[in-house]
N, C-alpha and C positions, 0 to 999 in steps of 0.2 A: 546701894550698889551691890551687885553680887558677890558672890565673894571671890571665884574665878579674874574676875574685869578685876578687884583690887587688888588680886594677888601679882598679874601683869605689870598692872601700872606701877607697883611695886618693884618690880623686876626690868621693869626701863628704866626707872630713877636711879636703880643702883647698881646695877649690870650693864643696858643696852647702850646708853647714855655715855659713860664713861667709857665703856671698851671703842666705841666708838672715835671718842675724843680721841684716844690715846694711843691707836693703831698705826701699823706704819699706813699710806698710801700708794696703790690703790690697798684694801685690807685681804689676808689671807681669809680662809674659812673659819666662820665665827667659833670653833667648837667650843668652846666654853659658854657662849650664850644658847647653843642648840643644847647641850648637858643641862643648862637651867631651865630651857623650856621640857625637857623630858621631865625633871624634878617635878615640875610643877603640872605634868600632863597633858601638858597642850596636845601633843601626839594623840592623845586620846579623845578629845572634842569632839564631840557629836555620836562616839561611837558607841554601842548599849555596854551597861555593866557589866552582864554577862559575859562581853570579851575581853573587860575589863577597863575598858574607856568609863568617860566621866558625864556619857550619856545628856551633855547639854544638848539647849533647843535652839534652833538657830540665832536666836534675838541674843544670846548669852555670847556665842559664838562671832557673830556679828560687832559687839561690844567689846570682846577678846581683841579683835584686827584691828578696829578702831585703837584703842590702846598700843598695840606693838607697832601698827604703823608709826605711830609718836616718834619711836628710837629707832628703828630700820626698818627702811620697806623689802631689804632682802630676804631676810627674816619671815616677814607675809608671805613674800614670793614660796619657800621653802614649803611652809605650812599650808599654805592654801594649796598648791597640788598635789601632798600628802594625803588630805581632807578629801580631797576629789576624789581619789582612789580609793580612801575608804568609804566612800557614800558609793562608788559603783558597786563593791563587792555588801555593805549591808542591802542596798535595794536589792541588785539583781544577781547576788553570789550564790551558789550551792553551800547547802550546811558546811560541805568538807570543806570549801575554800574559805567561808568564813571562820572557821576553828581553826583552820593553817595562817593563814594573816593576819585576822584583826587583833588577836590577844598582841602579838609581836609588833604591831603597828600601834597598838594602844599606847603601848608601855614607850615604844621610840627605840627600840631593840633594832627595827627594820622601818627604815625612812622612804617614801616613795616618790618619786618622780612622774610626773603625766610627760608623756610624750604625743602629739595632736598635730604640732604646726607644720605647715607644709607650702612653701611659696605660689600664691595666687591660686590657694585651693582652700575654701572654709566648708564647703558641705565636703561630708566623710564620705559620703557615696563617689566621690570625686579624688579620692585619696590616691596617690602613687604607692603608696607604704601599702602592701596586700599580701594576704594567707594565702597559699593555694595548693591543693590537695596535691600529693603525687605518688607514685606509689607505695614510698615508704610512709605516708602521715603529710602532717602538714608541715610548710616554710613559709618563713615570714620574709619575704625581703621589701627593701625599699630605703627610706630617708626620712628623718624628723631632726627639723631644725631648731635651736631656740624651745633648749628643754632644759629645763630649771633644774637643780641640783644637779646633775646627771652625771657630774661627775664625782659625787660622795654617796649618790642613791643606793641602797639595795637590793630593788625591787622598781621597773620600770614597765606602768599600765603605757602600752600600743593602743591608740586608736585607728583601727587598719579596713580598711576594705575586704571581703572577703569572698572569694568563687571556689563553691565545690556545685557536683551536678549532684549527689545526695541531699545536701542544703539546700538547693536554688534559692528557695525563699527568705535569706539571710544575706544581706551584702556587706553589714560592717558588724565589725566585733570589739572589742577591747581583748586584747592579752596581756598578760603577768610576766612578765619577763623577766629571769635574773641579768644581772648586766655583765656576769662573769660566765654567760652560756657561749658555747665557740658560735660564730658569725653575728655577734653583736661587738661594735666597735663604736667607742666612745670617741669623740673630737675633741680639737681642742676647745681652751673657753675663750668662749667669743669678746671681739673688741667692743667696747659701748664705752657711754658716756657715763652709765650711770649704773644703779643695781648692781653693786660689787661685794665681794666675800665669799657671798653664794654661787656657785659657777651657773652658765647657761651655756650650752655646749650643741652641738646637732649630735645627731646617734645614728649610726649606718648599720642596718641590719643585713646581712650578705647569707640567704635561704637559712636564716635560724632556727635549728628542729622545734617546735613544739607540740603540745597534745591536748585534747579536747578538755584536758585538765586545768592547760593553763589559760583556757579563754573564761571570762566571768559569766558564771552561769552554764556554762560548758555548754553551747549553740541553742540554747533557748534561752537565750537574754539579746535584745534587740539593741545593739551596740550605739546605730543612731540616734534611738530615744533617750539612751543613757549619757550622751553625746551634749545633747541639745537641752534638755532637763538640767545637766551641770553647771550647761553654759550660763544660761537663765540666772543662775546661782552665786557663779563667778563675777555676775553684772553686780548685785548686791552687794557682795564681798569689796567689790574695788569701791565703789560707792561709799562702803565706809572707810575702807585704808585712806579714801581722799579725803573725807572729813578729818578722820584722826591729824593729817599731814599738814590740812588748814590751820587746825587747833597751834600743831607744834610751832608751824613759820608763825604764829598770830601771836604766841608767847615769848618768839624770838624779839620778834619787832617791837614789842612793847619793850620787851629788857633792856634792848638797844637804845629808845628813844627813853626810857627814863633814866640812863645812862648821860643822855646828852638831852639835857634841859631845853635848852636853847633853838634846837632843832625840835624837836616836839612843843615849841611854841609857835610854831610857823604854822598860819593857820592854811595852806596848801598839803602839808603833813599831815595836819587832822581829820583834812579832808577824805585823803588819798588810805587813811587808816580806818574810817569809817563808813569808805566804800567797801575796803576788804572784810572789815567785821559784819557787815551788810550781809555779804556775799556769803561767808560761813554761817551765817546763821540760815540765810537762808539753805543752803547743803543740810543743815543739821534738819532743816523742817523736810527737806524732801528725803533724805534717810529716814527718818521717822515714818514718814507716812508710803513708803515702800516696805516698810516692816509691818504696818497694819496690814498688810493686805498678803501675808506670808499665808493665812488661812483660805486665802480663796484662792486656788488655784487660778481662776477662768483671768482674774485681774493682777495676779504676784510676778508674771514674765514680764507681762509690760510695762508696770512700776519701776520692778528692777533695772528692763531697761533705758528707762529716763532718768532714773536716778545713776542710774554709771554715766550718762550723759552730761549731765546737769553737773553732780560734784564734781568730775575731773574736770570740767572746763570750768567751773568757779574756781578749783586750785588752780589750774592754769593763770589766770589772773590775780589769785592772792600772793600766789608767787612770787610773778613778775612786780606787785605791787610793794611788798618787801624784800626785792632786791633793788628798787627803787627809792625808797626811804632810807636803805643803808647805805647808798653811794657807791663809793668804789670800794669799801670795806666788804659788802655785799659781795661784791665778785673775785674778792680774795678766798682761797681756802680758809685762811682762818677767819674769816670773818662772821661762821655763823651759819648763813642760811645755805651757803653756796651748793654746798651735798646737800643736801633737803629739796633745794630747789630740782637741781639734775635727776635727783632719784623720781620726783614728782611728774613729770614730763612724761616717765611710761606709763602711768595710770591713765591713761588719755588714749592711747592703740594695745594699751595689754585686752588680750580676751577679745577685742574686735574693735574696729577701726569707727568713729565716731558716725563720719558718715554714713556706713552702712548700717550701724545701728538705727539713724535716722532714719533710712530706707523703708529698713524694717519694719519699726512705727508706725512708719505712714501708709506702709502696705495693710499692717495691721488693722486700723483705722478706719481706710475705706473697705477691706476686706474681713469682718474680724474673725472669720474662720479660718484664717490662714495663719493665726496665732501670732506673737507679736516677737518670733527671731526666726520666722520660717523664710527660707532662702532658697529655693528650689533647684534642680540642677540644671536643668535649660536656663536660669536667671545667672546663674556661677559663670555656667562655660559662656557666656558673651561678655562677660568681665573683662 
């Protein structure tokens, strides 16, 4: 095992795990667990040495979330949209913007937020949130909803629309954003069921100055592709948090029923427990074999996006399966799986909504130059 993956698993057995246990409810911002993952350089995952990152390859990376999903998917949630910002600025950054960020996002000095989502709008080209030239430079206004950290972030990447008549041939960009620049306004954090410690908040931007410094790549990096590329990526990513998430309810449920003898003789229980372990293993073979296929570009979107399909709807059902086995212990807070369960439920419409991945697929499929998460804007706007 690498040594990264055991230094994690490490770091849930004896940090994530108990802070967990032992928080009030719902729980504040983890800091203490995000200071152990800086120690430990998560912050830096994937990003080259030279910036000072720990220059893992995805499959390391992938194994990483697998493991922290185990103890908190808030935690993933944090990390993986950090990750995504720095995968915009290594692909498509200018030198200077990569010498400005990544050493300070390696180290976990400066934490980053994605902000993207926007009600009943998934293509960017379609975005409300838009730059637009005027005569002083450019402003960013608009709305993003259900944006992860946002409110402990330092640095917040805009996925936005974008109209200048100099540009024409650029519609959407990423921007850098400090969160303390005047006409950005943080919300509060939102109510849910589940994913807590970590805020998720909407972000209102009201004509916020910026400059062709703070967009990645500075108008020569094509926002959409870097958009759609991430996404692709983020399908992978949840894929394993679901596995990891299988793992940890499948560990619960075994301690519970070798706890209680009698009820793990009933052979409807052993059933019901060897349809779930079924289930996880099967997630485990189709992670797996979405991770072979990380080298071939032409076949690794569509993997991925079967494999986010597949795992979160097997956790979906190992869930339910040991909240089942556990009775009404099961639906106590202390009982165990109850937060595991609730947190698990957004892996299932985090990053895009199950159906339309299927869509996707299938558009793929019959068409397969249409790539297998292309979603066109004439296809959006009848939505």
């Amino acid at each position: 095992m690498n040594k990264a993956i055991q230094q994690v698993r490490r770091f849930v057995d004896e940090s994530v795990r108990p802070f967990m246990r032992s928080t009030v409810w719902p729980p504040p911002y983890p800091e203490p667990l995000v200071s152990g993952m800086r120690e430990l350089g998560l912050f830096g995952l994937g990003i080259p040495r030279r910036f000072g990152g720990l220059d893992t390859g995805d499959e390391i990376v992938l194994g990483v979330f697998r493991e922290l999903a185990k103890g908190c998917l808030s935690l993933c949630a944090l990390l993986g949209s950090h990750l995504r910002v720095a995968r915009y600025l290594e692909v498509q950054g200018t030198e200077d913007q990569k010498k400005k960020f990544l050493p300070a996002m390696a180290n976990g000095k400066v934490i980053a937020a994605h902000a993207h989502s926007e009600a009943h709008r998934k293509d960017p080209v379609l975005f409300e949130t838009r730059i637009r030239e005027t005569e002083k430079g450019f402003e960013l206004s608009g709305r993003k909803g259900w944006v992860t950290n946002a409110a402990h972030a330092d640095l917040i990447a805009v996925v936005a629309g974008f109209r200048s008549i100099r540009y024409a041939g650029l519609s959407v960009v990423v921007a850098l954003i400090d969160p303390s620049r005047p006409g950005v306004e943080i919300g509060p954090n939102l109510p849910r069921m589940g994913i807590h410690g970590v805020s998720v908040c909407p972000v209102v931007f009201h004509g916020c100055p910026i400059g062709i410094s703070d967009i990645v790549g500075e108008l020569h990096a094509n926002g959409r592709v870097m958009f759609e590329e991430s996404r692709a990526q983020k399908y992978l990513n949840l894929a394993a948090r679901a596995v990891g998430v299988g793992e940890e309810l499948l560990a619960v449920a075994r301690g519970y029923l070798a706890s209680n003898p009698a009820l793990a003789e009933q052979p409807v229980v052993r059933l019901r427990l060897a349809e779930a372990e079924t289930l996880q293993w099967a997630s485990e073979a189709a992670l797996e074999r979405a991770i072979g296929t990380l080298s071939d570009p032409m076949n690794a979107a569509l993997s991925a996006a079967r494999a986010k399909v597949f795992c979160t709807d097997a956790l979906n059902r190992i869930a339910e399966t040991v909240m089942q086995l556990h009775g009404g212990a099961g639906y106590a807070a202390e009982g165990g799986p109850e937060r595991i369960v609730r947190d698990s439920i957004s892996l299932t419409f985090c990053g895009e909504a199950k159906d339309r991945i299927l869509g996707a697929i299938g558009t793929s499929l019959l068409n397969p130059r249409s790539g297998p998460t292309a979603i066109t804007p004439a296809q959006e706007a009848s939505r």
